[in-house]
Structure formats: structure tokens, C-alpha cells
Backbone as CSV, one residue per row, in Angstrom:
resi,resn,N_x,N_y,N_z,CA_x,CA_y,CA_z,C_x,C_y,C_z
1,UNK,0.823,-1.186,0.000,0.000,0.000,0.000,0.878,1.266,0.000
2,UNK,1.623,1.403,0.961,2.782,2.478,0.897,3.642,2.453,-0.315
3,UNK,4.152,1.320,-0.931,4.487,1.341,-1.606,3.731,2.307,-3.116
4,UNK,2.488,1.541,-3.446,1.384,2.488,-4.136,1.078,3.386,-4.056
5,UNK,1.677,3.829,-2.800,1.676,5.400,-2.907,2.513,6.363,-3.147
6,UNK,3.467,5.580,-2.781,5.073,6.257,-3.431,4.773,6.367,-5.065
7,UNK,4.671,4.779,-5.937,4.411,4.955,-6.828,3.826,6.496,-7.997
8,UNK,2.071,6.568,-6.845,1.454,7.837,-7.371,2.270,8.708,-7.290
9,UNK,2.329,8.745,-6.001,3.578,10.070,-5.639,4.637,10.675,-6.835
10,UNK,5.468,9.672,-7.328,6.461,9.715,-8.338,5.595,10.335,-9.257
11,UNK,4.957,9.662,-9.921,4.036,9.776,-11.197,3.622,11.267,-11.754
12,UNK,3.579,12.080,-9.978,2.479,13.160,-9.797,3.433,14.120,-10.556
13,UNK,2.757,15.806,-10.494,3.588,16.758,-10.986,4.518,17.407,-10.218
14,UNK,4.620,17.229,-8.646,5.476,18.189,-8.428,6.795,16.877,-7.935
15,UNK,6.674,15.289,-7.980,7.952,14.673,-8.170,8.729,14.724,-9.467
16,UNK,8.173,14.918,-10.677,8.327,15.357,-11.999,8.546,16.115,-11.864
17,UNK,8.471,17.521,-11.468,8.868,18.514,-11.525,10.378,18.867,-10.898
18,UNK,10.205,18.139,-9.633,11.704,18.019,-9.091,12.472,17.676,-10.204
19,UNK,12.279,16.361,-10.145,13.272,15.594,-11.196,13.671,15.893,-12.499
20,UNK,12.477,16.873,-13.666,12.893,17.081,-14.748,12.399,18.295,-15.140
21,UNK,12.303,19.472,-13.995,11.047,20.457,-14.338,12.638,21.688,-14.401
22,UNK,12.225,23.172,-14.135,12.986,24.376,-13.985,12.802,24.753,-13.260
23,UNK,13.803,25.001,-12.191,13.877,26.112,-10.950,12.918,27.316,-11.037
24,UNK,13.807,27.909,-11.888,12.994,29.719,-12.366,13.017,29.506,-13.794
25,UNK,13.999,29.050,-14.596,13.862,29.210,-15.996,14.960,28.397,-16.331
26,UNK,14.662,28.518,-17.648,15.973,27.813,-18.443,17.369,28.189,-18.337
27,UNK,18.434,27.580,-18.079,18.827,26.104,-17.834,18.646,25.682,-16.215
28,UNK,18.230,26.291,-15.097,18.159,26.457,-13.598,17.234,25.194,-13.600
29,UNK,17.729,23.627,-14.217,16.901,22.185,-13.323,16.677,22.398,-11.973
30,UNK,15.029,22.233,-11.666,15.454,21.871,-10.434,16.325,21.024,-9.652
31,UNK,16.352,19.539,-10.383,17.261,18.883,-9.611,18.568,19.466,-9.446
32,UNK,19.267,20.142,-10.493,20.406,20.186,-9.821,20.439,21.582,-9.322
33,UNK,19.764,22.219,-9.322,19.493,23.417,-8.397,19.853,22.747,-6.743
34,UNK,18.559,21.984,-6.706,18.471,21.401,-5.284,19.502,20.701,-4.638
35,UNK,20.404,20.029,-5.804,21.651,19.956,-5.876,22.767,20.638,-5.462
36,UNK,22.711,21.741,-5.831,23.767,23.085,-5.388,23.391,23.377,-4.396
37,UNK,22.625,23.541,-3.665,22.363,24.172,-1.900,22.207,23.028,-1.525
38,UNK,22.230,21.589,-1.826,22.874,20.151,-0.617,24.172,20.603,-0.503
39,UNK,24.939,20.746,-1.610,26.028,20.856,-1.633,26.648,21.641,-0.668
40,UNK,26.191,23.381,-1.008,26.591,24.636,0.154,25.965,23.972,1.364
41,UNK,25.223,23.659,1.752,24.636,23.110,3.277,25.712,22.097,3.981
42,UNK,26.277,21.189,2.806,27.062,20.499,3.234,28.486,20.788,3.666
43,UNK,28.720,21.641,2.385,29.938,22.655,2.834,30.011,23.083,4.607
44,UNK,29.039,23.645,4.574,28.971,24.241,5.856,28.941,23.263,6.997
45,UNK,28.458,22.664,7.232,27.872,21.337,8.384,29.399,20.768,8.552
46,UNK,29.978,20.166,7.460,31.414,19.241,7.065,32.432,19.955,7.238
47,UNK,32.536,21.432,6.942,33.843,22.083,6.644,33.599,22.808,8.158
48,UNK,32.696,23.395,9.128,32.712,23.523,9.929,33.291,22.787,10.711
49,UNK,32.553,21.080,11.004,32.884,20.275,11.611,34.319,19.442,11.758
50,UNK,34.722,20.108,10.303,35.811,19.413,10.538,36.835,20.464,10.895
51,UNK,36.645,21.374,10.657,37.706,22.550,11.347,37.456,22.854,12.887
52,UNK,36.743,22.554,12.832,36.226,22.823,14.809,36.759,21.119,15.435
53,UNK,36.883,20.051,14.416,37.455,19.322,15.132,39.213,19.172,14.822
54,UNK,39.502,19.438,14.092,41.285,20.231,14.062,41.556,20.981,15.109
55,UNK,40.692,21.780,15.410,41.200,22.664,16.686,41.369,22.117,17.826
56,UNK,39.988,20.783,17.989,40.092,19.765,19.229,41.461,19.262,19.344
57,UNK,41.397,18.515,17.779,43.112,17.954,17.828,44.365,18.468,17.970
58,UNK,44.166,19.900,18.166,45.395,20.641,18.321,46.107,21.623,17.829
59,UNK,45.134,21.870,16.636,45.687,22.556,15.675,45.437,24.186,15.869
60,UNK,46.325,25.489,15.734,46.063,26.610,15.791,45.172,26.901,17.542
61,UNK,46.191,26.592,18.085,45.802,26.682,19.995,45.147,28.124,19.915
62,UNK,46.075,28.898,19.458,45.676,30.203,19.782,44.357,30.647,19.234
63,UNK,43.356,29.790,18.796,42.072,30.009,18.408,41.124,29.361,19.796
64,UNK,40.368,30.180,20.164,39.726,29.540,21.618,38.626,28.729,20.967
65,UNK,38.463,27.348,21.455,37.191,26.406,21.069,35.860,27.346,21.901
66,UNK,36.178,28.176,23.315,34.954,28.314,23.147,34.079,29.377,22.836
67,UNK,35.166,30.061,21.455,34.513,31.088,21.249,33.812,30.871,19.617
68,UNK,33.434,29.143,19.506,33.071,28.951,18.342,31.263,28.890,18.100
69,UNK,31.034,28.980,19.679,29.256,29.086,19.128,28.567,29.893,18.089
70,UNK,29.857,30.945,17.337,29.055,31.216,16.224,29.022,30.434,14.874
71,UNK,29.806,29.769,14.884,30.298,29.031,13.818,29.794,27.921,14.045
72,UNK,29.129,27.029,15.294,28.975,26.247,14.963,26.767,26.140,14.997
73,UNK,26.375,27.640,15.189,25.466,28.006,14.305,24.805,28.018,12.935
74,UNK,26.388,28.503,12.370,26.486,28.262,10.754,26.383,26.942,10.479
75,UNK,26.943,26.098,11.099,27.091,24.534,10.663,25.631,24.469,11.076
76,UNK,25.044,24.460,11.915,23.428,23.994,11.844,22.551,24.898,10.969
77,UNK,22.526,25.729,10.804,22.159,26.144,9.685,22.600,25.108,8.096
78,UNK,23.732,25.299,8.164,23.905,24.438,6.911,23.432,22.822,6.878
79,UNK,23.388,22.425,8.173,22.622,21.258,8.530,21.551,20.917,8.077
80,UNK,20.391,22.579,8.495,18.872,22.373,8.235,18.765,22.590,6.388
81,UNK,19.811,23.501,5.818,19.448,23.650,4.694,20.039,22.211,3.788
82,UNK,20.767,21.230,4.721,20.816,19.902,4.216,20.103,19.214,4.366
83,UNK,19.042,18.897,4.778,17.590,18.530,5.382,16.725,18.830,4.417
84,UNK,16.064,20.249,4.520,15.617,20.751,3.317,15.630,20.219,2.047
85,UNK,16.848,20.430,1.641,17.036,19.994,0.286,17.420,18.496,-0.289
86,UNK,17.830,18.004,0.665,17.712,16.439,0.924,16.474,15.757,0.418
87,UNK,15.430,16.327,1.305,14.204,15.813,1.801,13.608,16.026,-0.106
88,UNK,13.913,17.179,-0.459,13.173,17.252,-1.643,13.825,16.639,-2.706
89,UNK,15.145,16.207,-2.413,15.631,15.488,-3.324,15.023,13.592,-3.386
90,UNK,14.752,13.739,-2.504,14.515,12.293,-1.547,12.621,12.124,-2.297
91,UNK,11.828,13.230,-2.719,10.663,13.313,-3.286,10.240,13.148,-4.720
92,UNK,11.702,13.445,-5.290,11.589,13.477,-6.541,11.890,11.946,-7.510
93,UNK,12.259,11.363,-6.301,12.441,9.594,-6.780,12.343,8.935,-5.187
94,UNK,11.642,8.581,-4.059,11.688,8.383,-2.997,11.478,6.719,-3.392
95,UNK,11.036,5.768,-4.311,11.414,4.572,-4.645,12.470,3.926,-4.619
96,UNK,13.200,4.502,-5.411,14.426,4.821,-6.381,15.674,4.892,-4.750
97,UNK,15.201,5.805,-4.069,16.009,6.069,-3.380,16.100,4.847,-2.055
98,UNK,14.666,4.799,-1.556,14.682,3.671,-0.609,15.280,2.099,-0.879
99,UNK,15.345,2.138,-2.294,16.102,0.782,-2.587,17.373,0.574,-2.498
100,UNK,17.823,1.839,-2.123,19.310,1.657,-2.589,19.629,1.748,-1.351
101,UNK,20.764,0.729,-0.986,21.690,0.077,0.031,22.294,1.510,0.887
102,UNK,22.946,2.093,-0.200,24.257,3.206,-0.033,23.129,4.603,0.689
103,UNK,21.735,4.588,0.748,21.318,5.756,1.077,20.557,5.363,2.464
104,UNK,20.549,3.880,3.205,20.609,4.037,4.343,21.743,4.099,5.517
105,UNK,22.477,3.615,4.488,24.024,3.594,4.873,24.449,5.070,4.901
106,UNK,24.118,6.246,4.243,24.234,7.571,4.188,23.475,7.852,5.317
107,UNK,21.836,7.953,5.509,21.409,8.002,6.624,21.927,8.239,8.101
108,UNK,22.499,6.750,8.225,22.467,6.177,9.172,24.011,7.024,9.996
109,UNK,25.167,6.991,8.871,26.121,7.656,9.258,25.534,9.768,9.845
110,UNK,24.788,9.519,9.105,24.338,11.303,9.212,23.603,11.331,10.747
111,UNK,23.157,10.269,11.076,22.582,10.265,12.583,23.654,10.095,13.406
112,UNK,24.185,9.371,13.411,25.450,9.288,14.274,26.542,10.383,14.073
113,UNK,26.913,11.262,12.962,27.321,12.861,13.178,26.551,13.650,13.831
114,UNK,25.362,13.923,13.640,24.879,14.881,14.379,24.849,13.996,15.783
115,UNK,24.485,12.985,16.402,25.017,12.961,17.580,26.117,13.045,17.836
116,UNK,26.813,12.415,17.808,28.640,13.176,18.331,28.859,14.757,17.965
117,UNK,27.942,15.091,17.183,28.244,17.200,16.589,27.443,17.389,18.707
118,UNK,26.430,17.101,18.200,25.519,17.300,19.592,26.520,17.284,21.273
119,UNK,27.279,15.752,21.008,28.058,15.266,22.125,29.562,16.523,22.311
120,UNK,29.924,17.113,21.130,31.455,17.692,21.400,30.561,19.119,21.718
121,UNK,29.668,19.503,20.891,28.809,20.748,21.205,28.379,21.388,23.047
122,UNK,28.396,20.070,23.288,27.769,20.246,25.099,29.182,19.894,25.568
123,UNK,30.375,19.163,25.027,31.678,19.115,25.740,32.217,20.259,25.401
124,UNK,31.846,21.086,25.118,32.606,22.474,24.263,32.577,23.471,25.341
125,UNK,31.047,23.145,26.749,31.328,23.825,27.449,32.088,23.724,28.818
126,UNK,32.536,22.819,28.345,33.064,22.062,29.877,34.699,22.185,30.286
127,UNK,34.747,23.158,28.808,36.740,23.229,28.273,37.483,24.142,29.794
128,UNK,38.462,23.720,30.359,39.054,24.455,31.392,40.637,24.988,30.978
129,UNK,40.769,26.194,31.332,41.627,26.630,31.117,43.581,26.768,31.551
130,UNK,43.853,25.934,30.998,45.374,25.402,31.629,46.641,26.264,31.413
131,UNK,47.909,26.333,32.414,49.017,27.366,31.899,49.443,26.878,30.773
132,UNK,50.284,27.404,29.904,51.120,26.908,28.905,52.576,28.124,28.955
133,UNK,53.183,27.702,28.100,54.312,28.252,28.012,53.866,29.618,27.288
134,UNK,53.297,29.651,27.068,52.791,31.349,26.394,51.887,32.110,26.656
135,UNK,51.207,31.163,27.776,49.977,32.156,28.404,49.022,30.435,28.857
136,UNK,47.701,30.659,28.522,47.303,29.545,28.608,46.620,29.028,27.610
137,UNK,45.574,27.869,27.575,45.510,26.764,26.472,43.943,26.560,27.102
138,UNK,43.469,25.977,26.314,42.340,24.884,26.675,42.373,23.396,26.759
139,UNK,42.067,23.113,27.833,42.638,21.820,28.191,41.561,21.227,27.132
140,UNK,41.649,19.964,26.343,40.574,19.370,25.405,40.797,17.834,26.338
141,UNK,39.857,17.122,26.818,40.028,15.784,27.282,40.260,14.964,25.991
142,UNK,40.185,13.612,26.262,40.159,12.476,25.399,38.773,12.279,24.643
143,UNK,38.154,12.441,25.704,36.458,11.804,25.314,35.711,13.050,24.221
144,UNK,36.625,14.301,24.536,36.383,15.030,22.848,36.900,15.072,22.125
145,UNK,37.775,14.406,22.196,38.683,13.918,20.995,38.318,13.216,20.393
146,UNK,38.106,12.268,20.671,37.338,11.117,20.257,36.072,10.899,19.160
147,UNK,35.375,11.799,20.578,34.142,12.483,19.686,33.970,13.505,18.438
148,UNK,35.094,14.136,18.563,35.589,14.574,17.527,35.772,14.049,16.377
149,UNK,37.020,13.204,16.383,37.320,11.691,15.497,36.548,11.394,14.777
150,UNK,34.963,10.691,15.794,34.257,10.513,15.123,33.670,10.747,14.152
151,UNK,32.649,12.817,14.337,32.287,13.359,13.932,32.860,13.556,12.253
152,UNK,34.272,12.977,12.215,34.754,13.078,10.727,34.473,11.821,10.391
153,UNK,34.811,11.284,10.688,34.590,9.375,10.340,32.919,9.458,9.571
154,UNK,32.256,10.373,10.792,30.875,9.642,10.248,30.310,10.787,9.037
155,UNK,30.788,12.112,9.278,30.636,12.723,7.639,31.596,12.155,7.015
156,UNK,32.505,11.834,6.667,33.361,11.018,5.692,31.982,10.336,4.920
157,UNK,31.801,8.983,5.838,31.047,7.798,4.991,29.982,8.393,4.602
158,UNK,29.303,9.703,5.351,27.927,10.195,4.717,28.180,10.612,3.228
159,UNK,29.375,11.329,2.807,30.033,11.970,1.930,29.791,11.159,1.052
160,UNK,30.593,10.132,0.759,31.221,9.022,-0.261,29.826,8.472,0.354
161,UNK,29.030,7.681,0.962,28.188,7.235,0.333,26.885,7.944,-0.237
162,UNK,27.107,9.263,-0.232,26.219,9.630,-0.822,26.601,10.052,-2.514
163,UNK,27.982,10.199,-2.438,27.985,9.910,-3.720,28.189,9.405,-4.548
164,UNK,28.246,7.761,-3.746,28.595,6.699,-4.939,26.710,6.165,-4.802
165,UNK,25.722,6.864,-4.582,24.552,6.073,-4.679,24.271,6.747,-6.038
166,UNK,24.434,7.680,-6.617,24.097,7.873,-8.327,24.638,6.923,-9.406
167,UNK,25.671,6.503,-8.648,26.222,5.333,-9.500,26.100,3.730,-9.268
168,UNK,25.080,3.954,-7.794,24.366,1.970,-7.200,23.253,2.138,-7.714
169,UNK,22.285,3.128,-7.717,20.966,2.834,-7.810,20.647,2.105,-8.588
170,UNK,19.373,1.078,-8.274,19.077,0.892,-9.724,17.940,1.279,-10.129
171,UNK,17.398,0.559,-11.414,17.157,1.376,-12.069,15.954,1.997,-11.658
172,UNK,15.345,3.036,-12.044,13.267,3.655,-11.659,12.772,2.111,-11.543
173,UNK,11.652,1.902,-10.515,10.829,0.698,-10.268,9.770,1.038,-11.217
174,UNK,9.202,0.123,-11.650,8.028,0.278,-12.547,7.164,0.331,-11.659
């Protein structure tokens, strides 16, 4: 039954429209419109995350971790506008997409980043301030490190498997 409805769904005008219609005009596809702001969303969420976790690891001390709550704003922002545009990408073939192996496997890694983003986010406030030879430092424990670690590990596989699923899918279901 769900299935039959996906079906209609596809069939209808505004999954067609995703898939083979115009943004605003010619040449602006929607799909790959919707395409280009996954992309910037992702930029943001990934390139945030992974520079806020360089800093965990050590990199550029003299940048304070906890003066990143603005930045790591931007990354949720770029989060929701990966959501967004996800979701409508996810409408314009939602058959197509549920069959394929590599896009729960994308999923699944994207839940487990935003929890560990969530987990270093609330360890972000817990940072204490230690001497160093030049003034002082932020002490970073292990367990945000870690979490850190993670947080790349699991956008990594979201990354690559999201973009080797244009090249698993198969084919439109009849």
C-alpha cells in the first residue's frame, strides 16, 4: 500500500517537476538546483565540523574552542538547509532512493554525526583553562577527541556514500 503510494507520488507533478522540471527558468533544473544548496549546506555542516574538530586535535591553539558558538550556528544552519534539500531530493524519486543500500548507509552515518556534533557541542562547554608556556591553552580531554574523530569518520562515509549512490541505484521501479 505504501508502496502504491510512493508509486502515485512519483508519477504526480510536483515529483516530476523536481526531477525534470525548472527552478525559475531555463537552464536552472530543479534537480540540480536542489543539488547546489545540498552541496553549500554540506559545505557548511562538514567544513565547519571538521575545522572545529582540528582545533580539538590541536591545531592553531591560539584560536579559543569556546569562542566557536558562532560558527557552529552556521554549521546547523547548513545542517537544516541539508535537510531541506535532501528531503526534496529524496521526493523526486523516494522509490528509487529507498532501494538503494548506499542511502541508508548515508542516513544512518548522518545520525550518528549529528550525535557526536551534539556530544562535542555540550563538551565544548566544559573546556578548562590550563598554563602553557605562552599564556594559557584549553585543556581538550580524550572523550572530545574522540568524539571529535568521530564526527569526521561519520561525515566522511555520509560523503562518499552519498555519492557513490548515483552510480548503485538501480534502475526507476516500474
Amino acid at each position: 500500500m505504501f508502496w502504491d503510494f510512493l508509486r502515485d507520488f512519483e508519477a504526480g507533478d510536483f515529483s516530476s517537476w523536481i526531477r525534470e522540471g525548472n527552478f525559475i527558468a531555463e537552464p536552472f533544473s530543479t534537480f540540480y538546483t536542489l543539488l547546489g544548496f545540498h552541496s553549500i549546506g554540506m559545505a557548511a555542516v562538514v567544513g565547519i565540523g571538521w575545522m572545529l574538530s582540528a582545533r580539538i586535535f590541536g591545531f592553531h591553539q591560539e584560536f579559543l574552542i569556546s569562542k566557536t558558538q558562532r560558527l557552529l550556528q552556521l554549521a546547523w544552519w547548513g545542517f537544516y538547509l541539508n535537510l531541506g534539500s535532501g528531503v526534496l531530493l529524496l521526493l523526486g524519486q523516494p522509490r528509487r532512493e529507498l532501494m538503494t543500500g548506499l542511502f541508508w548507509v548515508k542516513m544512518l552515518s548522518i545520525v550518528m554525526a549529528l550525535i557526536t556534533m551534539v556530544v562535542v557541542q555540550k563538551g565544548l562547554g566544559h573546556l578548562k583553562m590550563v598554563p602553557n608556556g605562552n599564556g594559557k591553552i584549553e585543556a581538550v580531554p580524550l572523550s572530545l577527541r574522540v568524539n571529535a574523530f568521530l564526527v569526521c569518520i561519520f561525515w566522511l562515509i555520509a560523503i562518499v556514500a552519498g555519492r557513490l549512490i548515483g552510480y548503485t541505484q538501480p534502475p526507476p521501479p516500474m
